[in-house]
N, C-alpha and C positions, 0 to 999 in steps of 0.2 A: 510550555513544555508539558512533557506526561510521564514525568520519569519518576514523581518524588510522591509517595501515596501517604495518607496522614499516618499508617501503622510507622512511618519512618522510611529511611531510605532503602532502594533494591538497587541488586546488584546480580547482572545479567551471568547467567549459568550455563556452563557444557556440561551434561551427561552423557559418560561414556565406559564401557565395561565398570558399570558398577559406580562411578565415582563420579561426584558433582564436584566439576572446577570453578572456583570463582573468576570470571575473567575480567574483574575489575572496572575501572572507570578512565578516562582520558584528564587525572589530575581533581576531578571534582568527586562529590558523594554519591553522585548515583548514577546506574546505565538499565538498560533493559536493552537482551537479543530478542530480534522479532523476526529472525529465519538464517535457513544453512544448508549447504549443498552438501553435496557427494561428493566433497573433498573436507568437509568439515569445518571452512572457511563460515564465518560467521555476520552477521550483521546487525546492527540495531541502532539505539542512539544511547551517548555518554556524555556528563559533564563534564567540563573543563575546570580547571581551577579559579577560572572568573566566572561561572556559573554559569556560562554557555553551551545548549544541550544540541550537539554533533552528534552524524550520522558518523558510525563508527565501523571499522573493517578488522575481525578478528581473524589470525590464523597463525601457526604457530606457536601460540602461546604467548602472543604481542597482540595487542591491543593499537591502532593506529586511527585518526581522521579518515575517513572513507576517500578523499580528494584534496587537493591542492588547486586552486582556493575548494574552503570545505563547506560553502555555501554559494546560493546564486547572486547572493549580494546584500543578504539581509544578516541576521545572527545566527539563526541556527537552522537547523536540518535533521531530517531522519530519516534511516535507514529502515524499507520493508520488507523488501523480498532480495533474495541473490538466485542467479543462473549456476548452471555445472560451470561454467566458463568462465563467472564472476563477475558477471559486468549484474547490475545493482538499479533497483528505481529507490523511490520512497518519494518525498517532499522537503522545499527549503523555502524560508524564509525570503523576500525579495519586497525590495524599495521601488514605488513608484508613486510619485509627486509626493512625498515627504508618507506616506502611506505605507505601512508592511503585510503585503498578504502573502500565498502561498503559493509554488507554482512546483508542478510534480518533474522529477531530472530523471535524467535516462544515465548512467554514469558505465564507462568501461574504461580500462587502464589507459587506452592507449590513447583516449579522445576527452579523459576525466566528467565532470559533471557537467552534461549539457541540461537547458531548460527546454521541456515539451510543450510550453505554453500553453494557452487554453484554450476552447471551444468559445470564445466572444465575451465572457466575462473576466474577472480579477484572478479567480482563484483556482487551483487542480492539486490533483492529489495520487502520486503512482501507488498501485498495492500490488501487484505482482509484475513479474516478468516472466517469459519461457527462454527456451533453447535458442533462440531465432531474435533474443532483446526485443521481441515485442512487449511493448508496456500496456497493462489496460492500470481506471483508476475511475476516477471522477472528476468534473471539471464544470464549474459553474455556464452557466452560458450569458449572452449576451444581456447588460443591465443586473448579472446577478439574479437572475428573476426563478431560477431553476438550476439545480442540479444533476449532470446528465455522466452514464457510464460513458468513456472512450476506449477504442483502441487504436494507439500510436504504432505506428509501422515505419523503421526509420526516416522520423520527423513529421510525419504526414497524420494527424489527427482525427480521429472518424469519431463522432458520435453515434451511440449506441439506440440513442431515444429510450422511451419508457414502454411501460405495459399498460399507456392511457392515464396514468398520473403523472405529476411533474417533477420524481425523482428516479436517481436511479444509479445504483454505484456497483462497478465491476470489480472484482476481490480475487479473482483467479483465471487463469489463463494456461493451458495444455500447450504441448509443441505442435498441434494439430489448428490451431487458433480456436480452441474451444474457449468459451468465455463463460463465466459466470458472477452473480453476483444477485444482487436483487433492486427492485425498480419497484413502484407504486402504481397499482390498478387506477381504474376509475375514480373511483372510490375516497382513494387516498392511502388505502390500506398495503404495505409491501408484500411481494411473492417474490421468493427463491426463483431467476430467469438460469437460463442458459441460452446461448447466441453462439449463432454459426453461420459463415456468411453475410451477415448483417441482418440474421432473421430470430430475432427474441421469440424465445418459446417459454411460455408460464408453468413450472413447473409444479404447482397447486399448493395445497397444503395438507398438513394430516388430518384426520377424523376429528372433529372438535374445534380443531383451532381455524380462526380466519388468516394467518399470516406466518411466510414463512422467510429464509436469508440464507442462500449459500453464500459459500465462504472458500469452496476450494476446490478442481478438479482436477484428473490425474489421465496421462497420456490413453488408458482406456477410455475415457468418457466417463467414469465414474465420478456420481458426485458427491460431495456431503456437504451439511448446512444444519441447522437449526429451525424448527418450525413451534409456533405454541399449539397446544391440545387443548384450550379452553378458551373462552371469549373473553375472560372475566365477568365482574360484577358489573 
């Protein structure tokens, strides 16, 4: 789980005109929201009173399980990104041969939490969605051997590939299928990519620094991310 930080427990918030609401927990100590549309609908993940950390669905002032079942079949699940629309990615927990990894869900009301399975390895992970429930994320590849960005297009799984290193994880997606996220050079070293088409473009770094990581794009094509300005020591 990654709910419970040593300062104590957190407990996921709405800001709005002025006021932070607490939106509480699913029965247990802690939750964290980790996104929210344009209807204010919330998402994250929340303890249970058995200590089970669920992807959770805020709106209205009720606090609910994201799905029915509210995993893919393991214990727990999280929520990362919501649509206008509300249909929902993130990751859950799942069994196979007595073994628990992760496998990223595509979840919408009316079809609940499906699994996107993986690009040939154990494990995947959703981080956004757009208007269209296209999901992108990460998903190990065949043997485990690398981790590669994807994007899922109802059910259909595409890897991203790298920038010539053997990682690479997509974090945001436009209605436009703009994608971003960041992947590993030659090198080994990460750069902030954006993809379009299935054509990764390195989008460099700052003045000083060798490496950089977007994190989020917006229906214009604008981006933002995080880059370092120094090498270190």
């Amino acid at each position: 789980g990654n709910i419970t930080f040593s300062g104590g427990t957190t407990h996921g918030f709405l800001y709005s005109g002025g006021t932070m609401t607490d939106l509480g927990t699913l029965g247990g100590t802690s939750s964290v929201a980790t996104a929210i549309n344009a209807g204010g609908q919330v998402v994250g993940q929340a303890q249970t009173s058995s200590g089970a950390e669920l992807a959770f669905f805020y709106s209205g002032g009720s606090m609910t399980e994201l799905a029915n079942p509210d995993t893919l079949g393991g214990a727990d699940s999280d929520a990362e990104d919501i649509n206008a629309s509300g249909s929902v990615t993130g990751f859950s927990s799942v069994l196979s041969d007595n073994q628990t990894f992760e496998h990223g869900f595509g979840y919408t009301a009316a079809q609940g939490m499906g699994d996107l399975g993986t690009l040939g390895g154990n494990s995947s992970y959703g981080y956004a969605i757009n208007g269209a429930n296209d999901v992108v994320g990460a998903s190990t590849t065949s043997g485990d051997t690398a981790l590669h960005a994807f994007l899922d297009v109802q059910g259909t799984m595409t890897d991203l590939g790298t920038l010539g290193g053997t990682t690479s994880v997509a974090l945001g997606i436009n209605d436009n299928q703009g994608i971003v996220g960041y992947a590993s050079v030659s090198s080994g070293v990460y750069h902030a990519f954006y993809d379009s088409g299935g054509n990764m473009l390195d989008l460099g770094t700052l003045a000083g620094g060798s490496a950089s990581w977007a994190t989020a794009i917006n229906n214009g094509g604008t981006v933002v991310g995080y880059a370092t300005t120094s090498t270190g020591a």
